[in-house]
C-alpha positions in Angstrom: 0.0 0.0 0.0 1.5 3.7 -0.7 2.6 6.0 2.2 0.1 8.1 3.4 0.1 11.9 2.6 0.2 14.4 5.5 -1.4 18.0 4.8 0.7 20.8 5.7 -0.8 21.3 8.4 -0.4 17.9 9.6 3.3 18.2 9.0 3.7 22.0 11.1 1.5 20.1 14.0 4.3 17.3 14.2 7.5 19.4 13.5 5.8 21.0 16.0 5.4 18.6 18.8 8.6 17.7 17.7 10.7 21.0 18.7 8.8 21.7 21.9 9.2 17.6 23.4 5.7 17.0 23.4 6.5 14.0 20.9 9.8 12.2 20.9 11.0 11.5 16.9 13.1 8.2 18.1 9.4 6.5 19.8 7.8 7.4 16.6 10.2 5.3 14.6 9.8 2.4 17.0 5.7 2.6 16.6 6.5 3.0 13.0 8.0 0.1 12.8 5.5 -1.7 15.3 2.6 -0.7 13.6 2.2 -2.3 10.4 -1.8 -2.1 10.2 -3.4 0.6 8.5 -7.1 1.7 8.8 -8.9 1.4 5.5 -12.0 2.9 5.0 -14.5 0.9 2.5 -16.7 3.9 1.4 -13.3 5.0 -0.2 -12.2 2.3 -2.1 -9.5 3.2 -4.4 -10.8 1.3 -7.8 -8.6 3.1 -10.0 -4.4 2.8 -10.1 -2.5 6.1 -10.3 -1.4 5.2 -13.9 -5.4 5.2 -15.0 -5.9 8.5 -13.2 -2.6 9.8 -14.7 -4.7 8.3 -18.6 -7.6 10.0 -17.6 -5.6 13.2 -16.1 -4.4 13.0 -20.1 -7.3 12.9 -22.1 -8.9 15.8 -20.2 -5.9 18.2 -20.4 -6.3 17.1 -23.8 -10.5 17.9 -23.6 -9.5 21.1 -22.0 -7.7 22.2 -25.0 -10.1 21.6 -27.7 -12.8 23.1 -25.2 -10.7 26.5 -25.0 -10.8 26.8 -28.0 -14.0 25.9 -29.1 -15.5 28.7 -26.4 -12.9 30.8 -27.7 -15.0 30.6 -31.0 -18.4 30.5 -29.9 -18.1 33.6 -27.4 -15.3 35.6 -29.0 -13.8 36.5 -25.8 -10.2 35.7 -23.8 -10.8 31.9 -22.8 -8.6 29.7 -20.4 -9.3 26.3 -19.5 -7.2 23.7 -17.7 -7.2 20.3 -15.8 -6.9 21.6 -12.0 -7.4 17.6 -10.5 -8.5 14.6 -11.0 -9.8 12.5 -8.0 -11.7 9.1 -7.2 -14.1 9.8 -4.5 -17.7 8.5 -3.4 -20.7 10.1 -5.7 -22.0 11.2 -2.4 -19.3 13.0 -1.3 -19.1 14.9 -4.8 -22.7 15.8 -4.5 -22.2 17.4 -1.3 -19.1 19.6 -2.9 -21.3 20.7 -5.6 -23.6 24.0 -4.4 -27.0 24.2 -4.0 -27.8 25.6 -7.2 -25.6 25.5 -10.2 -25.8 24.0 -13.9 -25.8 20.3 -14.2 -25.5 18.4 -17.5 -26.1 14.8 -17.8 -25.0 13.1 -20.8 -25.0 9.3 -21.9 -22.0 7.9 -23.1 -23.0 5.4 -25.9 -21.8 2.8 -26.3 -20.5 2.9 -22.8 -23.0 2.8 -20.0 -24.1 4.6 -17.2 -23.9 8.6 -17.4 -21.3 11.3 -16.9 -22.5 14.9 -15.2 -20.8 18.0 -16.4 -20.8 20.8 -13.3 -20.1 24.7 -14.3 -19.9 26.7 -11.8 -22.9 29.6 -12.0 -20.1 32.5 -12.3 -18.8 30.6 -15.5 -22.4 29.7 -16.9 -23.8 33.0 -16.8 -20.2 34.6 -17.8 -21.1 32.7 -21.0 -24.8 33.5 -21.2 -24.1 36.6 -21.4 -21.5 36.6 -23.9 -24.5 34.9 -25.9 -26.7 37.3 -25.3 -24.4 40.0 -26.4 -23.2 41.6 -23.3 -19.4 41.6 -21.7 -19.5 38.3 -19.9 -20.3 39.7 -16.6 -21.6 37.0 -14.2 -25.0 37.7 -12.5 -26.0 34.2 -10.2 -29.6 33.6 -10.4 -29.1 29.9 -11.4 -32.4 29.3 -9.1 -34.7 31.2 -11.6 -33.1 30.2 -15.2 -35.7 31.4 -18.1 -36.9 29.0 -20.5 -35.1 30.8 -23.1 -31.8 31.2 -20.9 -32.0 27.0 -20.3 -32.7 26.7 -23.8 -28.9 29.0 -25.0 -27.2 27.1 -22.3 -28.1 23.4 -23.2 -27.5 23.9 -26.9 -23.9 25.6 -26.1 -22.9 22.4 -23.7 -24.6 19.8 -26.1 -22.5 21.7 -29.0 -19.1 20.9 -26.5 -19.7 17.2 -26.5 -18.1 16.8 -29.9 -14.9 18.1 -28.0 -15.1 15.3 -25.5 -15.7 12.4 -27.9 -12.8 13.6 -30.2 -10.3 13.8 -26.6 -11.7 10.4 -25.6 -11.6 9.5 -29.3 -7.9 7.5 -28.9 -9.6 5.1 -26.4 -12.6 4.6 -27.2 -15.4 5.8 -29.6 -18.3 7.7 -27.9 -21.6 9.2 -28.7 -22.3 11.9 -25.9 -25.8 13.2 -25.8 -27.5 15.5 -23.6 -30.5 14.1 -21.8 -31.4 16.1 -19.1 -30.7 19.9 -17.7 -30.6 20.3 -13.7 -30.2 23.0 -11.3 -30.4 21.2 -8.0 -27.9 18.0 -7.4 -30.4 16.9 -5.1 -32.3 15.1 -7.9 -29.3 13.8 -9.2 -29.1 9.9 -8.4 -27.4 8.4 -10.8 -25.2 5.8 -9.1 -25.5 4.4 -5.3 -24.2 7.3 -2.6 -21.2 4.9 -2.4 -20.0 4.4 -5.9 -16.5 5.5 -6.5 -16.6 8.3 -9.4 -13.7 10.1 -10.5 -14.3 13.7 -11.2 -11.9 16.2 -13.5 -12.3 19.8 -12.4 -11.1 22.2 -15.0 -9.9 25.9 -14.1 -11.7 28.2 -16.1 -11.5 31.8 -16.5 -13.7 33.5 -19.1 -12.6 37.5 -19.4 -13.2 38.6 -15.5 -15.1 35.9 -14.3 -13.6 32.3 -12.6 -15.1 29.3 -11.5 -15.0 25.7 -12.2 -16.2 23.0 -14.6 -16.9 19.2 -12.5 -17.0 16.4 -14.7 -18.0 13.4 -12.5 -17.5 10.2 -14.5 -18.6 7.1 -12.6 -17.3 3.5 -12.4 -19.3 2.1 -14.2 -18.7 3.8 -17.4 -15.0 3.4 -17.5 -14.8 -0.2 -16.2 -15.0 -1.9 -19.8 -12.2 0.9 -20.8 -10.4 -0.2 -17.8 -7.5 -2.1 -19.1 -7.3 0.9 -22.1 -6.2 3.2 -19.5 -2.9 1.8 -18.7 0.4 2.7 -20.1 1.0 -0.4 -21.9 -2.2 0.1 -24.2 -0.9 3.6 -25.1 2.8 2.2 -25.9 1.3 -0.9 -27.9 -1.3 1.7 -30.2 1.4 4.6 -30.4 1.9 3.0 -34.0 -1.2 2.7 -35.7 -2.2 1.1 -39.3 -0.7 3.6 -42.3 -3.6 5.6 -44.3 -2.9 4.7 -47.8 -4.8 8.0 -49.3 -2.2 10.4 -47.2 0.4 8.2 -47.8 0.1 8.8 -51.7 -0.9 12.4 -51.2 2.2 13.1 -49.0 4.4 10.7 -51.3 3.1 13.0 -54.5 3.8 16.6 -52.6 7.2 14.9 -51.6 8.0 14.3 -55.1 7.4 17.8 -56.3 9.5 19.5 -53.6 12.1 21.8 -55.2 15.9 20.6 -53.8 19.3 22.6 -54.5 21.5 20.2 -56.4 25.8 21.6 -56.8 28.0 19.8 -58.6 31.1 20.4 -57.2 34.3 21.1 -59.3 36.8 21.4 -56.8 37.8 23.2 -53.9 41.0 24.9 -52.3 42.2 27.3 -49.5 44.4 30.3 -50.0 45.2 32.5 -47.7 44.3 36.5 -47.4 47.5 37.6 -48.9 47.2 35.3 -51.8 43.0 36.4 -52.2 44.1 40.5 -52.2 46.7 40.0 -54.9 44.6 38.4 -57.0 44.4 39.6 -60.6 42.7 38.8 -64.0 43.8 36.0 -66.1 45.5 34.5 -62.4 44.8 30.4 -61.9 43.6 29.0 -59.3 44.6 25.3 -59.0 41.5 23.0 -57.1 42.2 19.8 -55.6 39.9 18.1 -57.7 41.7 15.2 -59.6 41.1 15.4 -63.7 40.4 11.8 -63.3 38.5 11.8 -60.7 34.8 11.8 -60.5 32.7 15.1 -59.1 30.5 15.3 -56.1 26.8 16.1 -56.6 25.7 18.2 -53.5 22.0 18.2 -52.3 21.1 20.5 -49.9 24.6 21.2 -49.1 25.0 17.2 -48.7 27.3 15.0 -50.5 24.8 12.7 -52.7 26.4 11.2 -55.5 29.4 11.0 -57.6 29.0 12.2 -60.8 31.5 13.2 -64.4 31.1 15.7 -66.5 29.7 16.8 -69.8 26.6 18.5 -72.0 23.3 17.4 -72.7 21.5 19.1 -75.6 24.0 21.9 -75.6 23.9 22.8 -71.6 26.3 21.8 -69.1 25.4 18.7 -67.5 26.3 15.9 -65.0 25.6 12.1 -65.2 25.2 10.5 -62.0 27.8 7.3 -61.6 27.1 6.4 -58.2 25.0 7.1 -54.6 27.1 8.0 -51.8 26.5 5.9 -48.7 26.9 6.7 -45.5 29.1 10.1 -46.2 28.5 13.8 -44.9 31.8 15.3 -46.3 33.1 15.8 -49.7 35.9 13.6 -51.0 39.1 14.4 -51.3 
């Protein structure tokens, strides 16, 4: 089992007792090593390994990407959306987290089962309604006494969002979110048994002045037969994935009609400054270039192939003798 995490708190309380004698550090070794029994509390049960929550942790930084910029579009305002956690609790302890009134999405996850909840924060919800509606994006709560119209712009905004999640959630597995119901009040939200472990993503979102947060509550349920997808070996074994034979030939053909800088290379020498500043017409310069000796064809600046000499239809030309393997630097 992992070591347990102490709050900071929890760590100033014992340095603490600590410093002042209250506690002595060498007896708490010796209990340490005594007490090998931990308490373990059932209505917590940990059903998900850090590597899945690190997966899921992924695909939502992911999510909150494609969702910044998809507001970004829709509301034509400064946007910023980011992954802030990603925790397993009991659905009954992330009812009680959510506030009385607020904006609740429920969407089905076909062909998955069960139901995920999307949470947003009243600030951020009517930031956005009123970026709708034409006005700054100031936030005004009166979640408690949403217009029919007002429910209306919001559902088709979030249901317009979904396509953002199934393309994140899209290199696991395929999914077909649709919204099915609207809420206000979490207290009519049963969707799993009060002691179901969920696991909810909370993104950061800021939209112009206004802050809050977006809950995404995803139960057990849903992601158990994607369990085994969410481990780091299924990632490393579908990194490579079955070529597309349409862009293969379309990249193959815009390849082949990329324009290259071919040199051939005549010879080459070093003088010194003296020698270059008494230069004068009609002087020689001798290259090291054997007569006998085949050229270098340069592409790019890189030695390519050796090549002789000659004219083709009146023009100076090169014929290529042989493909140079393995070499970065011109012969000698």
């Amino acid at each position: 089992m992992a070591d347990e995490v102490l709050s900071q708190n929890e760590i100033d309380a014992l340095l603490s007792a600590i410093t002042s004698g209250e506690m002595d550090a060498e007896e708490l070794k010796r209990e340490e090593k005594e007490k090998r029994v931990r308490v373990y509390d059932f209505k917590r049960a940990l059903r998900f390994s850090k590597d899945q929550i690190r997966s899921i942790s992924r695909i939502h930084e992911n999510y909150a990407r494609l969702l910044t910029t998809f507001f970004s579009a829709q509301l034509r305002t400064y946007i910023n959306i980011s992954v802030a956690s990603v925790d397993q609790i009991p659905y009954e302890e992330f009812i009680r987290s959510v506030p009385k009134m607020t904006v609740l999405n429920i969407y089905s996850v076909a062909p998955l089962d069960g139901r995920i909840v999307m949470e947003i924060n009243p600030n951020i919800a009517y930031a956005m309604l009123d970026r709708v509606l034409g006005g700054k994006g100031n936030s005004v709560n009166k979640v408690d006494n949403l217009t029919e119209i007002e429910t209306i712009l919001l559902s088709q905004l979030f249901e317009k969002a979904m396509t953002n999640l199934q393309e994140a959630w899209s290199s696991i597995v395929e999914i077909d979110p649709v919204l099915e119901e609207f809420e206000v009040n979490p207290q009519f939200l049963q969707m799993v048994s009060p002691n179901e472990t969920v696991v909810v993503v909370s993104l950061n979102t800021a939209i112009g002045e206004s802050s809050g947060m977006i809950n995404i509550c995803i139960p057990h349920i849903v992601l158990e037969p994607i369990i085994a997808k969410l481990s780091v070996h299924y990632w490393m074994q579908t990194t490579t994935k079955n070529r597309d034979a349409d862009a293969y030939e379309k990249l193959s053909k815009n390849i082949k009609n990329a324009e290259v800088d071919a040199k051939a290379i005549l010879g080459e020498t070093t003088i010194d400054i003296q020698q270059f500043l008494n230069l004068r017409e009609q002087d020689v310069i001798a290259l090291n270039q054997p007569i006998d000796h085949p050229l270098t064809l340069a592409i790019n600046d890189e030695a390519k192939f050796y090549v002789q000499p000659g004219k083709f239809k009146n023009k100076m030309s090169v014929q290529v003798l042989e493909e140079i393997k393995g070499v970065n630097e011109h012969d000698e």
